[in-house]
N, C-alpha and C positions, 0 to 999 in steps of 0.2 A: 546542391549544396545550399544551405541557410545559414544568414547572417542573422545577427542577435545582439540588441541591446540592453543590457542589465543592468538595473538598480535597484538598490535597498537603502532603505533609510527610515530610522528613528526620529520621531519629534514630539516632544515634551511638552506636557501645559495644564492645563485644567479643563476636567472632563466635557464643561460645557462650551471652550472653546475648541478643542478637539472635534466635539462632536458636530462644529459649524464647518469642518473641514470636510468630514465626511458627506456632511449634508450637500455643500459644494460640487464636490467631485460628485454626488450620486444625481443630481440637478444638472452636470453635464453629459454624463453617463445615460440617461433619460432623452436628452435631448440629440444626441450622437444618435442614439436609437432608432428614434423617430424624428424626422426630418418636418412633420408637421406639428411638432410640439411648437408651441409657443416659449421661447428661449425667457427664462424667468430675469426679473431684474438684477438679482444677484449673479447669475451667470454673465448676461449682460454689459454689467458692470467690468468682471474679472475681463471678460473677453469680448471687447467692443466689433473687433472684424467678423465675428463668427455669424455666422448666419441659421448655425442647426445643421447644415449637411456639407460643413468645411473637414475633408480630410489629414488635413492639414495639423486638426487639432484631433487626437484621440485621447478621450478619457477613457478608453477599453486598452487602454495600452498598459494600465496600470489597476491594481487591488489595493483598498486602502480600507487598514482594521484596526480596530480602538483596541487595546490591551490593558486593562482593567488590573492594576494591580497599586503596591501602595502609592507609585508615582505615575499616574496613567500616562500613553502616548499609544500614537498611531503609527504605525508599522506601511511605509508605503512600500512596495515592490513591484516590478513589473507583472506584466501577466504572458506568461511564457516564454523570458526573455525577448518580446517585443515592446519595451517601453520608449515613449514618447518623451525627450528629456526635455522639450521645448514644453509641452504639454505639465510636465511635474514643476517645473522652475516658474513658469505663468500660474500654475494653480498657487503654488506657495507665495508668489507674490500679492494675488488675488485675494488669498487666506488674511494674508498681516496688513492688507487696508482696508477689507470688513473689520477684522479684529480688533483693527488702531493701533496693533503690535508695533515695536520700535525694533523688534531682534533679526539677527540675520540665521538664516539657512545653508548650510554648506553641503551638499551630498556631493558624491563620486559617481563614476558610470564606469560601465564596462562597453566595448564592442566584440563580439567576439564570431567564431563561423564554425562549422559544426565538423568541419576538416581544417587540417595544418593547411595555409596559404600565405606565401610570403605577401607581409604587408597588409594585411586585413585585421588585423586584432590593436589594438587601440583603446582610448578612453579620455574621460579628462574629467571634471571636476568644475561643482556650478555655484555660485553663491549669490546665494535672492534675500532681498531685504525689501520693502514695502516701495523703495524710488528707484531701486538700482540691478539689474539681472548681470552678473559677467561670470563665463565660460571661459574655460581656454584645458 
């Protein structure tokens, strides 16, 4: 049996701040990779315990694409119902004090398992602002 957790979420903005989200997460995604990258300042920054080879944090846990349209955003979702919520709520926090952003983030999550099991299927809902992360 597999367990699985799922997230989607839209977030709004200007293309070239967008595009420092992406860059984020792919500077994490790099580093997760290779354990002997040297972890960049802006990573760093975002995530001060990380060392490069902390499992703890996955930024493969998630996909994250610019959508170019008249009000551009990026599209985060998990990457095959293994998403890292602790990992998407620290990125988005990380995002809006590069950016200087004052707005908050709210997304939902799913847990879910790939057969009926009483008591296994769940979720909850996270809201990140640049000083503040709470879950429940």
């Amino acid at each position: 049996m597999e367990f699985y957790t799922k997230v989607c979420l839209e977030v709004r903005g200007k293309p070239d701040i967008l595009q420092k989200l992406k860059e984020l997460h792919g500077a994490c995604v790099d580093a997760h990779q290779d354990a002997t990258t040297k972890l960049s300042e802006l990573v760093h920054a975002v995530f001060p315990e990380w060392h490069g080879e902390d499992d703890s944090i996955n930024p493969e846990s998630v996909t994250i694409k610019i959508v170019e349209d008249v009000q551009p955003y990026v599209i985060i979702e998990d990457s095959d119902g293994y998403a890292n919520v602790d990992y998407v709520a620290r990125l988005l926090q990380g995002w809006l004090k590069v950016t200087e952003d004052s707005g908050v983030i709210a997304f939902e999550y799913a847990h879910d398992a790939s057969r009926s099991v009483p008591g296994c299927y769940g979720g909850g809902a996270v809201v990140v602002s640049r000083d503040a992360m709470r879950s429940g």
